[in-house]
C-alpha positions in Angstrom: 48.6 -45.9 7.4 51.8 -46.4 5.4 55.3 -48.6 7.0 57.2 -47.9 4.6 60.2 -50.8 4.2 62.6 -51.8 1.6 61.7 -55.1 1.8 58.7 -57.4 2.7 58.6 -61.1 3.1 55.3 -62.9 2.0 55.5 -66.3 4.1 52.5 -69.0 4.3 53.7 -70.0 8.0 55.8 -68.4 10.9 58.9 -69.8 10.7 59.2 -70.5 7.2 60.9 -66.9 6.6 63.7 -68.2 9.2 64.1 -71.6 7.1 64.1 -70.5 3.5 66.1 -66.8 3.7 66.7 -65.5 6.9 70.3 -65.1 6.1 69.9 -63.0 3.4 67.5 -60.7 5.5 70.4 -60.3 8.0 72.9 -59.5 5.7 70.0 -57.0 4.3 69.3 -55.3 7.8 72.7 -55.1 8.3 73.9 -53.4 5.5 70.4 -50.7 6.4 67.1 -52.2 4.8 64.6 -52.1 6.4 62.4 -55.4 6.5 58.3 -56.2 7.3 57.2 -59.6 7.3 54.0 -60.3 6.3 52.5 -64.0 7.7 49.1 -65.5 5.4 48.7 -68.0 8.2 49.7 -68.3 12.7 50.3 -72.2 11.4 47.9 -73.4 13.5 48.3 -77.0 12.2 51.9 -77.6 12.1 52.2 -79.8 15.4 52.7 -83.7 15.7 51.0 -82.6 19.6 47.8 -84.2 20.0 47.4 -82.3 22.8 47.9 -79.0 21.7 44.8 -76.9 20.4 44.8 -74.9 17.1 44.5 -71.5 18.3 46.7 -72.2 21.3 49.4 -73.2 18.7 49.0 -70.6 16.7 49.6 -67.8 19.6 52.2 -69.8 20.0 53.4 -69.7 16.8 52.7 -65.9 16.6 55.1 -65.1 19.6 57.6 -67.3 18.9 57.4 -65.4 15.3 57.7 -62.2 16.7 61.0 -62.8 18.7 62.4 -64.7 15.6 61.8 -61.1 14.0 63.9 -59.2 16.4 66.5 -61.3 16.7 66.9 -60.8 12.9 66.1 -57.0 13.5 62.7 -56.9 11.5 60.9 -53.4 11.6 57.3 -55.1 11.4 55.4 -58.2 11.8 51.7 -58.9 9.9 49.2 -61.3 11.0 46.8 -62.0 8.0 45.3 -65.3 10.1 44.3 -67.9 7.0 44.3 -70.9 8.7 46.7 -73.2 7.7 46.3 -75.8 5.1 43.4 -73.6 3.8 45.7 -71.1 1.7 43.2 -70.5 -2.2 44.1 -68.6 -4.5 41.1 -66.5 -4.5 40.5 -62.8 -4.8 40.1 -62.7 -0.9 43.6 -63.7 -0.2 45.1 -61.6 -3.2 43.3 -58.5 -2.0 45.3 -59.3 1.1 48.2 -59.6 0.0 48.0 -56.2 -2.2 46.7 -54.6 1.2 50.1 -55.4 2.5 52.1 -54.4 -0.3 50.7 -50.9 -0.6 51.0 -50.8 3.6 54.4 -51.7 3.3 55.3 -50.5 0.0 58.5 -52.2 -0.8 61.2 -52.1 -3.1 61.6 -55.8 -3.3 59.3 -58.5 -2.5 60.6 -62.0 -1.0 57.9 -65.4 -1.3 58.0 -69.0 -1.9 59.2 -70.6 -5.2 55.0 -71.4 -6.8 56.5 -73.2 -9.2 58.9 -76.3 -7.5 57.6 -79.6 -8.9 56.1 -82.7 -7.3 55.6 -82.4 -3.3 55.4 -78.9 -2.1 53.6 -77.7 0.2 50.5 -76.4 -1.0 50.5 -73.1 1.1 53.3 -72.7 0.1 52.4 -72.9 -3.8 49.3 -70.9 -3.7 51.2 -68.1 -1.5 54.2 -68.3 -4.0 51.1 -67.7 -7.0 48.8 -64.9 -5.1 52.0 -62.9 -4.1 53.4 -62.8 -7.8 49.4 -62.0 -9.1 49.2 -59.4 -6.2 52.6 -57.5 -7.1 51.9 -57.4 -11.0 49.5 -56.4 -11.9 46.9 -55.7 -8.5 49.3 -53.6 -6.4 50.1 -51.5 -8.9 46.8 -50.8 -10.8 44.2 -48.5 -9.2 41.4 -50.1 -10.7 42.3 -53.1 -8.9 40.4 -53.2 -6.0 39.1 -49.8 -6.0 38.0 -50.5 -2.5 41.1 -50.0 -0.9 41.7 -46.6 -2.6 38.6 -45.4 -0.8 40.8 -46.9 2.3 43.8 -44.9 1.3 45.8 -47.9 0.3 47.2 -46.3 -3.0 48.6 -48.2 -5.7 52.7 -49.2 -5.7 55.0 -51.2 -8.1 57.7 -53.2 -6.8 60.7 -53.1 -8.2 62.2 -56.9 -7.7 60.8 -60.5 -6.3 62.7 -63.2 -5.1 61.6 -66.5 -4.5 62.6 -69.0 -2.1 63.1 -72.6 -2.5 63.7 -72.6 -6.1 64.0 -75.9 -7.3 66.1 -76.3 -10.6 65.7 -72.6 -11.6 67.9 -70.6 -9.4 69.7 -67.4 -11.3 70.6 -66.0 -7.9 72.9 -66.6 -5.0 73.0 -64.9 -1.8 76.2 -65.0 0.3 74.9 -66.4 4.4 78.8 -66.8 5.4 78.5 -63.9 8.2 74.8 -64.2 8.8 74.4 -68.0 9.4 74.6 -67.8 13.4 71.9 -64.8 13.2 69.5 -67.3 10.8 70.1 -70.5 13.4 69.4 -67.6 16.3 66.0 -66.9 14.7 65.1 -70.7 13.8 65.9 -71.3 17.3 62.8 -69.4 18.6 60.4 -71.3 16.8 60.4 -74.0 19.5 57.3 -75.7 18.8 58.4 -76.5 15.3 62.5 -77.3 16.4 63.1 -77.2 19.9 63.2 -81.3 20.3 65.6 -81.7 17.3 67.3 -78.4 16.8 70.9 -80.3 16.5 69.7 -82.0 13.6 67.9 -79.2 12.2 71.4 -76.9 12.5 73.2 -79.8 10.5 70.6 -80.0 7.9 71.0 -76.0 7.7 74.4 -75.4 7.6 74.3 -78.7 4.8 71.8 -76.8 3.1 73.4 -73.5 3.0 77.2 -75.6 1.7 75.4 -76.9 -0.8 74.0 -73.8 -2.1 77.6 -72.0 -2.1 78.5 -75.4 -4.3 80.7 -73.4 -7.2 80.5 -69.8 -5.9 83.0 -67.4 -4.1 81.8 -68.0 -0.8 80.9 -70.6 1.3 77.7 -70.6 2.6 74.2 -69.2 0.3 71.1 -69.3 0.0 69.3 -69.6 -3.8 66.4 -67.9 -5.3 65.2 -67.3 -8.4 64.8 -63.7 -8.7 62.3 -61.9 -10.8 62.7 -58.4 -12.5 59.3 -56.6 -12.4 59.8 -54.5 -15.8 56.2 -53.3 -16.2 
């Protein structure tokens, strides 16, 4: 029942992982760790297509996912299936989320930033809010769901979170230099979300990633702000 990785990535759509810090989970995998990503929703709205069906996008999405994982070298890929845009911070989803955790049970957590201000995306918040909820204190406490210890999902503390997409409140830098061809290799596979403009979506990366190094010892990064779970 158990996959036991060093770290899992919480991420409200598919390629969002690939965008906010698949750098930094190459440099991981290369240096041993082993990653599991864990997807709330298949993204089955994110399409300018009127064409295209929901749950033929999100298959789409799924696959497209999937290869994004290997090329990065990702152990295992989850499928929770929210739909899109629908992302609540209820006990449902939490429940979820701490299902995953004490699958997976990781050293060090990776989600979205819940707290960047004005226009976020609101998957993106709530995923950022549940994750945080779910690692401290759900995941760890067995009374939490007692539930899923009749399911043998038994209780796990994680050690560290980072969070992506910080907006003015970033303590930590991670160094992309070596890794930012494996991150553009993985965003590349997500063709339903890049494959019309992926020139202009490079440039905006590598920009990104320059901008991030602004100051530091190295020249490309990606920021967090990172959490330590003292409980």
């Amino acid at each position: 029942m158990e996959k036991k990785v060093d770290i899992l990535c919480v991420s409200p759509h598919p390629d969002d992982i690939e965008f906010a810090c698949s750098g930094t989970i190459a440099r991981l995998i290369k240096e041993g760790k082993k990653v599991a990503y864990l997807l709330c929703t298949s993204g089955d709205k994110g399409t300018s297509d009127f064409t295209i069906k929901p749950e033929v996008l999100s298959k789409m999405r799924e696959k497209e996912s999937q290869a994004a994982a290997k090329v990065l070298g990702v152990t295992d890929v989850m499928f929770l299936r929210f739909p899109d845009q629908g992302l609540e911070d209820t006990a449902q989803f939490r429940k979820e989320i701490v299902r995953g955790i004490r699958i997976y049970k990781p050293e060090t957590v990776f989600c979205p930033d819940p707290y960047r201000k004005y226009l976020w995306h609101r998957d993106h918040r709530i995923t950022g809010v549940v994750t945080l909820d779910a690692v401290y204190p759900y995941a760890r406490d067995h009374l939490a769901y007692p539930d899923l210890i009749e399911q043998g999902y038994m209780p796990h503390k994680v050690r560290e979170v980072y969070c992506w997409a910080p907006d003015d409140n970033a303590n930590h830098w991670s160094d992309i230099t070596t890794t930012i061809e494996t991150k553009l290799a993985a965003l590349k596979c997500h063709e339903s979300q890049v494959g019309d403009h992926f020139e202009e979506t490079e440039a905006w990366v590598r920009q990104r990633a320059a901008d991030a190094a602004k100051g530091r010892k190295f020249k490309l990064a990606e920021a967090f702000h990172y959490v330590d779970v003292y409980y």
